[in-house]
N, CA, C and O atoms as a printed pandas DataFrame, in Angstrom:
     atom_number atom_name residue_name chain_id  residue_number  x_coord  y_coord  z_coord
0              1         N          UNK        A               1    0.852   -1.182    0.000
1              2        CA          UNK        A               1    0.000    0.000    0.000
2              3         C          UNK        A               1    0.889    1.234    0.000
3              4         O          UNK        A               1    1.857    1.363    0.750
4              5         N          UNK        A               2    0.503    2.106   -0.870
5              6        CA          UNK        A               2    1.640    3.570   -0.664
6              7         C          UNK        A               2    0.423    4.596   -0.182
7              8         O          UNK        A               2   -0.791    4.504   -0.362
8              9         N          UNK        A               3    1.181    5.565    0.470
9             10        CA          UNK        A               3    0.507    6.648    1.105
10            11         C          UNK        A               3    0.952    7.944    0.168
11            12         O          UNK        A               3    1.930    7.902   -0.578
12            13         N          UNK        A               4    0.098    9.091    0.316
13            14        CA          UNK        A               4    0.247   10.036   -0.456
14            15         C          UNK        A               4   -0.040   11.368    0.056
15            16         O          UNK        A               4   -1.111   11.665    0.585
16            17         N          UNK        A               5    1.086   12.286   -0.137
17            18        CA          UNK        A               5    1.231   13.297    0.670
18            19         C          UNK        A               5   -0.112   14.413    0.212
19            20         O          UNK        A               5   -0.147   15.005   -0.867
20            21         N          UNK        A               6   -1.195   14.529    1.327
21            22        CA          UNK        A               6   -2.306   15.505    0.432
22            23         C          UNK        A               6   -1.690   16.685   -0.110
23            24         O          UNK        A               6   -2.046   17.051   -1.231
24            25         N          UNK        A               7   -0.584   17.510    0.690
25            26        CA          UNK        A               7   -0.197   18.768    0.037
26            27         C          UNK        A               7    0.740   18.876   -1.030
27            28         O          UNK        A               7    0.552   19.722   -1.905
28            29         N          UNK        A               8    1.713   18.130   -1.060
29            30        CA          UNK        A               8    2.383   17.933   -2.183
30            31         C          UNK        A               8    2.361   16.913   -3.248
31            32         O          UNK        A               8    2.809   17.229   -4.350
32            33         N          UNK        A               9    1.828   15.558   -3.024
33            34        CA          UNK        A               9    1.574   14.815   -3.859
34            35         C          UNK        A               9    2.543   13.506   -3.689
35            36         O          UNK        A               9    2.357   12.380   -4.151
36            37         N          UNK        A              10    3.707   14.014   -2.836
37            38        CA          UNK        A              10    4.648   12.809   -2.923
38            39         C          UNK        A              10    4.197   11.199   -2.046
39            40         O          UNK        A              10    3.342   11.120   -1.164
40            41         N          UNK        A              11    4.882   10.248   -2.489
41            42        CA          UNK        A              11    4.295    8.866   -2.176
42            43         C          UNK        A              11    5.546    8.419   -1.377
43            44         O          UNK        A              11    6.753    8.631   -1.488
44            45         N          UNK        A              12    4.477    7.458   -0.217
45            46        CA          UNK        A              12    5.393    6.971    0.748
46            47         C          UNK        A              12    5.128    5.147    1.170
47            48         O          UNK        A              12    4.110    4.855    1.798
48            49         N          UNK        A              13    5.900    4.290    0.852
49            50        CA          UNK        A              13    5.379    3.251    1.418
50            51         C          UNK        A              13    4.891    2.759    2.641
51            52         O          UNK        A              13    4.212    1.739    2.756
52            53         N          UNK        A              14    5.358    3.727    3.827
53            54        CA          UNK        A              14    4.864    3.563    5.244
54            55         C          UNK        A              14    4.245    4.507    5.522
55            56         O          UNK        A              14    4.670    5.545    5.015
56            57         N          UNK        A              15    3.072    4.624    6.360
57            58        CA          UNK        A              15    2.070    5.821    7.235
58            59         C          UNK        A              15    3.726    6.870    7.747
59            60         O          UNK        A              15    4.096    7.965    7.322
60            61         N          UNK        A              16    4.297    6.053    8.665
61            62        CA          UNK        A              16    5.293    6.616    9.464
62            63         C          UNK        A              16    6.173    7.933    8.554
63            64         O          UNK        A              16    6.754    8.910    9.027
64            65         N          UNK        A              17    5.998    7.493    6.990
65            66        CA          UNK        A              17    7.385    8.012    6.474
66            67         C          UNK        A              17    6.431    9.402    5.942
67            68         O          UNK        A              17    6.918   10.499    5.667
68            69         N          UNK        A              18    5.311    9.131    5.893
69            70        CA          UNK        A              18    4.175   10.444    5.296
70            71         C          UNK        A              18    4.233   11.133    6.311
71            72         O          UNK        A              18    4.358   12.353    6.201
72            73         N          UNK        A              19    4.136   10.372    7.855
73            74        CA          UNK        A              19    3.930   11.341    9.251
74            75         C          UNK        A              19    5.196   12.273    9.231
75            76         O          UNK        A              19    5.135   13.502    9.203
76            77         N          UNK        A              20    6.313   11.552    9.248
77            78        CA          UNK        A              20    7.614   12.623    9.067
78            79         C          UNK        A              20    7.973   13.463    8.032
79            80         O          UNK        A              20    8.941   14.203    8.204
80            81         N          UNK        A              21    7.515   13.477    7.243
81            82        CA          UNK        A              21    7.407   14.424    6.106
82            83         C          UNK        A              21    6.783   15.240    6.123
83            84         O          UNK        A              21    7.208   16.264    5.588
84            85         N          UNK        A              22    5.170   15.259    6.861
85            86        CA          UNK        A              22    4.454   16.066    7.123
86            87         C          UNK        A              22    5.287   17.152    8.333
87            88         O          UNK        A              22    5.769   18.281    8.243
88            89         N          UNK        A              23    5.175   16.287    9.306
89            90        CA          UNK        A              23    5.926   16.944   10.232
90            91         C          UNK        A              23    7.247   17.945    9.713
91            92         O          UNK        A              23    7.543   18.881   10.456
92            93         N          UNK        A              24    7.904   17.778    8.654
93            94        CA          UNK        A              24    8.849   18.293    8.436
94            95         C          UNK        A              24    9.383   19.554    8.264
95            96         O          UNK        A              24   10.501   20.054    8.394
96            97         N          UNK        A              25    7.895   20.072    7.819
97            98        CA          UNK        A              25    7.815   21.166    7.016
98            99         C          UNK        A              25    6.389   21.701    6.410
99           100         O          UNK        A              25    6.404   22.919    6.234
100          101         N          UNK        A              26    5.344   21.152    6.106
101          102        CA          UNK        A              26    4.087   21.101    6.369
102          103         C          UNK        A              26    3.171   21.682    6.993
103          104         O          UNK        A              26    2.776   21.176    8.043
104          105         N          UNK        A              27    2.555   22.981    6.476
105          106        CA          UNK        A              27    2.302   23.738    7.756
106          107         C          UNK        A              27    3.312   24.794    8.251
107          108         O          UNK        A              27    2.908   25.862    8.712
108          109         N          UNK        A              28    4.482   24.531    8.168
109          110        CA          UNK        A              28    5.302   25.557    9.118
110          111         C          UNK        A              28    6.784   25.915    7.663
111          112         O          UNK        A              28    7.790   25.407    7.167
112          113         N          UNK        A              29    5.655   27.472    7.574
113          114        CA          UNK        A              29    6.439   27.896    6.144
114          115         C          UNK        A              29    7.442   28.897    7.040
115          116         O          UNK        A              29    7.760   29.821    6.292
116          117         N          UNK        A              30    7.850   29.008    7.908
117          118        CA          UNK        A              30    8.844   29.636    8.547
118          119         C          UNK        A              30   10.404   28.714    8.067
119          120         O          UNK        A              30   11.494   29.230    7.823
120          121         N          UNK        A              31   10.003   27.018    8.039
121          122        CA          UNK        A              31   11.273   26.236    7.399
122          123         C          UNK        A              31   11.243   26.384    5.711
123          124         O          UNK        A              31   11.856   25.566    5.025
124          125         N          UNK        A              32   10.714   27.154    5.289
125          126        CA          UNK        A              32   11.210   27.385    3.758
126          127         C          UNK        A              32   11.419   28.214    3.429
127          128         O          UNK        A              32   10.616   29.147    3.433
128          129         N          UNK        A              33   13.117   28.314    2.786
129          130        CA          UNK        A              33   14.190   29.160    2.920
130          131         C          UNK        A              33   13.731   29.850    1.876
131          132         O          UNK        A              33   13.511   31.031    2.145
132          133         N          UNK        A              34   13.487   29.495    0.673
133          134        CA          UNK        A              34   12.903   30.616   -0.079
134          135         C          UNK        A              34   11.766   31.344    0.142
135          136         O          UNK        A              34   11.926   32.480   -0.306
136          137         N          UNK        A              35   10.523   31.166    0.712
137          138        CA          UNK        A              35    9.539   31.567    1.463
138          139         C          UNK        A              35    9.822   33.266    1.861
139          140         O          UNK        A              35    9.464   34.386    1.496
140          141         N          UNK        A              36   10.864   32.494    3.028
141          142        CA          UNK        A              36   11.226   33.270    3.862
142          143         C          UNK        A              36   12.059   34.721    3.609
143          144         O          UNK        A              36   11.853   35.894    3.918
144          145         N          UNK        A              37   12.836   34.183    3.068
145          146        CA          UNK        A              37   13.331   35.258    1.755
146          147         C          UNK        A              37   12.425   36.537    1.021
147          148         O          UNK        A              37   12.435   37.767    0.961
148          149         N          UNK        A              38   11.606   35.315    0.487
149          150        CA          UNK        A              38   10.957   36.547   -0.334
150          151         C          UNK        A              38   10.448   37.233    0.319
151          152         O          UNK        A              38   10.572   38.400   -0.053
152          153         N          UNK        A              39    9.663   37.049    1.527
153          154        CA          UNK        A              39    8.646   37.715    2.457
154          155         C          UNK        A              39    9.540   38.473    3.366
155          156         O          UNK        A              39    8.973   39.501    3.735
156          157         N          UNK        A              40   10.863   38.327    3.916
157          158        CA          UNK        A              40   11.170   39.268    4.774
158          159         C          UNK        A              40   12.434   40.354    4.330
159          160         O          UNK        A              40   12.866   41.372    4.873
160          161         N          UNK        A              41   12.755   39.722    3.243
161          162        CA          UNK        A              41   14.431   40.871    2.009
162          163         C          UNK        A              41   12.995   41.765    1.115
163          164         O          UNK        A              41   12.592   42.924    1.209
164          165         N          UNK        A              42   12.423   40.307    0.071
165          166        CA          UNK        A              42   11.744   41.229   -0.990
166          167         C          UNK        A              42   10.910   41.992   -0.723
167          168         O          UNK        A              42   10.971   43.157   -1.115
168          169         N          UNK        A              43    9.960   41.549   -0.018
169          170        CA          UNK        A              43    8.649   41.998    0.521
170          171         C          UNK        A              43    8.816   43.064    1.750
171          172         O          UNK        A              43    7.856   43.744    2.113
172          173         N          UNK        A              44    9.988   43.153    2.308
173          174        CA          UNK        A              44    9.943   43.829    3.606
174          175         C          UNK        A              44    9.239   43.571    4.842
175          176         O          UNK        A              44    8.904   44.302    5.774
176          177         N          UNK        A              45    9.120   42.483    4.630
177          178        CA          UNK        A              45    8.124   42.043    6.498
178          179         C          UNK        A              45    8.896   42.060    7.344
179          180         O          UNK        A              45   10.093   41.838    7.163
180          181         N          UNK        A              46    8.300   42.362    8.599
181          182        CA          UNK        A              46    9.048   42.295    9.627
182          183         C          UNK        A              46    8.732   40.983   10.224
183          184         O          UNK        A              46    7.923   40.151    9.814
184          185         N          UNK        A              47    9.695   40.920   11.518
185          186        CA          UNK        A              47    9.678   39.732   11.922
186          187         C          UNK        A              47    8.054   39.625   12.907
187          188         O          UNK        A              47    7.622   38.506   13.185
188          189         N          UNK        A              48    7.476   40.583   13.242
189          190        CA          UNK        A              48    6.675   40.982   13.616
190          191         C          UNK        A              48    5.638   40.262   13.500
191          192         O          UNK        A              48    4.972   39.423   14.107
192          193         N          UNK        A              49    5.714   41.092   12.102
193          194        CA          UNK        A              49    4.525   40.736   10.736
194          195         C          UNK        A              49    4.402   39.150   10.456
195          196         O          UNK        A              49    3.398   38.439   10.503
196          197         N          UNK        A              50    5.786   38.807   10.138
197          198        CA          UNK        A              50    5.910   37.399    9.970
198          199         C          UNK        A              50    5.333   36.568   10.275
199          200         O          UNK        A              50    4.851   35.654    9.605
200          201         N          UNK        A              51    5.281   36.900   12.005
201          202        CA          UNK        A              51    5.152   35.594   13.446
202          203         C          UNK        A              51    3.613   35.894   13.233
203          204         O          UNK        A              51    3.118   34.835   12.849
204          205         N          UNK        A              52    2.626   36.888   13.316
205          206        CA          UNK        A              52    1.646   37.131   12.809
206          207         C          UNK        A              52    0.606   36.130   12.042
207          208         O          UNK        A              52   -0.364   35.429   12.329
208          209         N          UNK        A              53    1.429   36.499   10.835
209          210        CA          UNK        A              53    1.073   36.171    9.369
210          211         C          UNK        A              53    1.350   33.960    9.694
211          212         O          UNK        A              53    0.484   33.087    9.623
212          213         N          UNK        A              54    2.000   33.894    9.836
213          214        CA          UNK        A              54    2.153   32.845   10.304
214          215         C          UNK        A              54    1.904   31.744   11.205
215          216         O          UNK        A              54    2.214   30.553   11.184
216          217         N          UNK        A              55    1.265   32.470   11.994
217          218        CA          UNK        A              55    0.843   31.882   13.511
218          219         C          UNK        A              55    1.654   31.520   14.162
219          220         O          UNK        A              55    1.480   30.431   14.709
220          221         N          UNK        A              56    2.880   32.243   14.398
221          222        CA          UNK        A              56    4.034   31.455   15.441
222          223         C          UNK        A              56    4.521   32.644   16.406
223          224         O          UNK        A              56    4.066   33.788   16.401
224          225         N          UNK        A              57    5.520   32.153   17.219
225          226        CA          UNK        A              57    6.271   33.437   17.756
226          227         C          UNK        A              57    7.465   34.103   16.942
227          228         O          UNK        A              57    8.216   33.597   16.107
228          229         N          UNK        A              58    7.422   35.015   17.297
229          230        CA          UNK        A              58    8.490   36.233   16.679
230          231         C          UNK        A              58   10.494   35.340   16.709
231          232         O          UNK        A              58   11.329   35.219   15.813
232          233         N          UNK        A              59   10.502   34.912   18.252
233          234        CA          UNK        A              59   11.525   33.912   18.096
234          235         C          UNK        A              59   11.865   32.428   17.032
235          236         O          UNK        A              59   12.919   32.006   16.558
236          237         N          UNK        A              60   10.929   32.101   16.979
237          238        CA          UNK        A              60   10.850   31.066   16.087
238          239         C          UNK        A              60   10.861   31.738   14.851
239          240         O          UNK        A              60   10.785   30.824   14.030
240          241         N          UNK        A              61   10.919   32.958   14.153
241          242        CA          UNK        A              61   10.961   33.255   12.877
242          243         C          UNK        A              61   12.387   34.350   12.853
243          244         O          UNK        A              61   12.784   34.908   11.831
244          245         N          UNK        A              62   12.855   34.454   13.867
245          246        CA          UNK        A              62   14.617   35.151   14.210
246          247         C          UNK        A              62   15.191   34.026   13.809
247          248         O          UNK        A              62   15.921   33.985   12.819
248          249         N          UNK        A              63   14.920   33.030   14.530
249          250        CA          UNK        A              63   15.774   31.686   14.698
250          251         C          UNK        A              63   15.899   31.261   13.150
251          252         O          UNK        A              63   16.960   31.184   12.531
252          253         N          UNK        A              64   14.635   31.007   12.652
253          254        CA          UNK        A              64   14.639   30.519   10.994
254          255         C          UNK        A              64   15.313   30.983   10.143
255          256         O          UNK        A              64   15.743   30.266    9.239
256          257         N          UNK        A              65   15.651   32.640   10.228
257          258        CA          UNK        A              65   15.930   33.497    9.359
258          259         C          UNK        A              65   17.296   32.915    9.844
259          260         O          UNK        A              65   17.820   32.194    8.995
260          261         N          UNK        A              66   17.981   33.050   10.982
261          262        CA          UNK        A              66   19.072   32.979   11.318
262          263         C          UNK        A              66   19.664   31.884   11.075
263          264         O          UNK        A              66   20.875   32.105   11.056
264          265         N          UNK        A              67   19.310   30.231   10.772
265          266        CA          UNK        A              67   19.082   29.463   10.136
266          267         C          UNK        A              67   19.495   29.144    8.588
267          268         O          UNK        A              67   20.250   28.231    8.253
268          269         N          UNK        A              68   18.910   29.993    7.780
269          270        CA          UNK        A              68   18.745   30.227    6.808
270          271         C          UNK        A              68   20.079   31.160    6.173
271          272         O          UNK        A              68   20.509   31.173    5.019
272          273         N          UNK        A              69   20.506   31.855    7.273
273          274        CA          UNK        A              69   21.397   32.622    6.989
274          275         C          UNK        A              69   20.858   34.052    6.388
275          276         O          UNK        A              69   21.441   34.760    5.567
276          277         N          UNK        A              70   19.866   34.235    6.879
277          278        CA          UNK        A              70   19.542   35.482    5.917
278          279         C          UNK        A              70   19.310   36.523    7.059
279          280         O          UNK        A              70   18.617   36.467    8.075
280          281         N          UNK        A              71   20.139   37.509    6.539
281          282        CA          UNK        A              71   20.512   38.597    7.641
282          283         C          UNK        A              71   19.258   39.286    8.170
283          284         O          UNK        A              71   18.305   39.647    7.480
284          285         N          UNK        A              72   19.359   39.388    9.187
285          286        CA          UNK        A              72   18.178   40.344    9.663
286          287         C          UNK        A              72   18.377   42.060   10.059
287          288         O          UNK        A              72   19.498   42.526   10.259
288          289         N          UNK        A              73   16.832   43.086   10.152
289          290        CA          UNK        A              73   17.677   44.374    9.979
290          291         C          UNK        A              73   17.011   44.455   11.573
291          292         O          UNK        A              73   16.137   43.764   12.095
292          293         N          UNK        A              74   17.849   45.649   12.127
293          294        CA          UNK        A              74   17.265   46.268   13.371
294          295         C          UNK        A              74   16.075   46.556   13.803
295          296         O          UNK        A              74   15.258   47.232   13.178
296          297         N          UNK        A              75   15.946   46.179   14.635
297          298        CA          UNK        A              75   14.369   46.189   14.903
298          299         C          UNK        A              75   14.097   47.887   15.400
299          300         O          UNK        A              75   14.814   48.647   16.051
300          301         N          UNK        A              76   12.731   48.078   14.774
301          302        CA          UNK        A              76   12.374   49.206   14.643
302          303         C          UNK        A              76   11.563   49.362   15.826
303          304         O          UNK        A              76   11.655   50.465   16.366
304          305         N          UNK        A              77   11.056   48.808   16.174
305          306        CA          UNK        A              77    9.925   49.185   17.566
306          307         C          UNK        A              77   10.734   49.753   19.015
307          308         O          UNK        A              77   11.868   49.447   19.381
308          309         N          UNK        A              78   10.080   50.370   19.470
309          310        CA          UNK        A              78   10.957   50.938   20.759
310          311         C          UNK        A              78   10.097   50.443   21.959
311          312         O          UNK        A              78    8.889   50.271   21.795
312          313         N          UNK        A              79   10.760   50.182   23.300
313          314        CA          UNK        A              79   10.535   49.681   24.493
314          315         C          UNK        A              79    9.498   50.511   25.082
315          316         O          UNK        A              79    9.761   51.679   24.798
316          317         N          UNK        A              80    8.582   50.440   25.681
317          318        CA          UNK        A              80    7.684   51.576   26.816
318          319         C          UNK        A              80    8.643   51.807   27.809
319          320         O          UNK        A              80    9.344   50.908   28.272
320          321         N          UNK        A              81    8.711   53.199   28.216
321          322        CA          UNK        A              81    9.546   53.709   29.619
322          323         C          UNK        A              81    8.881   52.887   30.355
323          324         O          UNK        A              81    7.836   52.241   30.265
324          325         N          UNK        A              82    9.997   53.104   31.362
325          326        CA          UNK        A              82   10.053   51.638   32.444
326          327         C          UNK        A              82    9.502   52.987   33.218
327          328         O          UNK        A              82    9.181   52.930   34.405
């Protein structure tokens, strides 16, 4: 019996090997390096925007970028007086 990935189409002979594939990346477009790219160099998003747009935290999309190797710019938001 082969299994078949609903979002991409690819085929797996075990449940297990579809579960880890899914898991891999599936859902969580913060691990795709081109994605990520386009949306935070081309597009100008912030990391902000990103975690947002994404449903994740703001750390988890530093980390990716950082990951990825793709430089990040200074963050623009300022602290509330203490």
């Amino acid at each position: 019996m082969m299994y078949e990935c609903e979002v991409c189409g690819e085929m797996f002979e075990k449940s297990q090997s579809l579960a880890a594939h899914a898991r891999a990346g599936h859902g969580q477009p913060w691990k795709d390096e081109q994605r990520m790219r386009e949306e935070y160099l081309e597009n100008g998003k912030s990391i902000t925007e990103l975690s947002d747009e994404f449903d994740c935290g703001r750390t988890t999309i530093a980390r990716w970028l950082d990951r990825h190797d793709i430089p990040t710019r200074p963050s623009t938001h300022e602290k509330p007086p203490s």
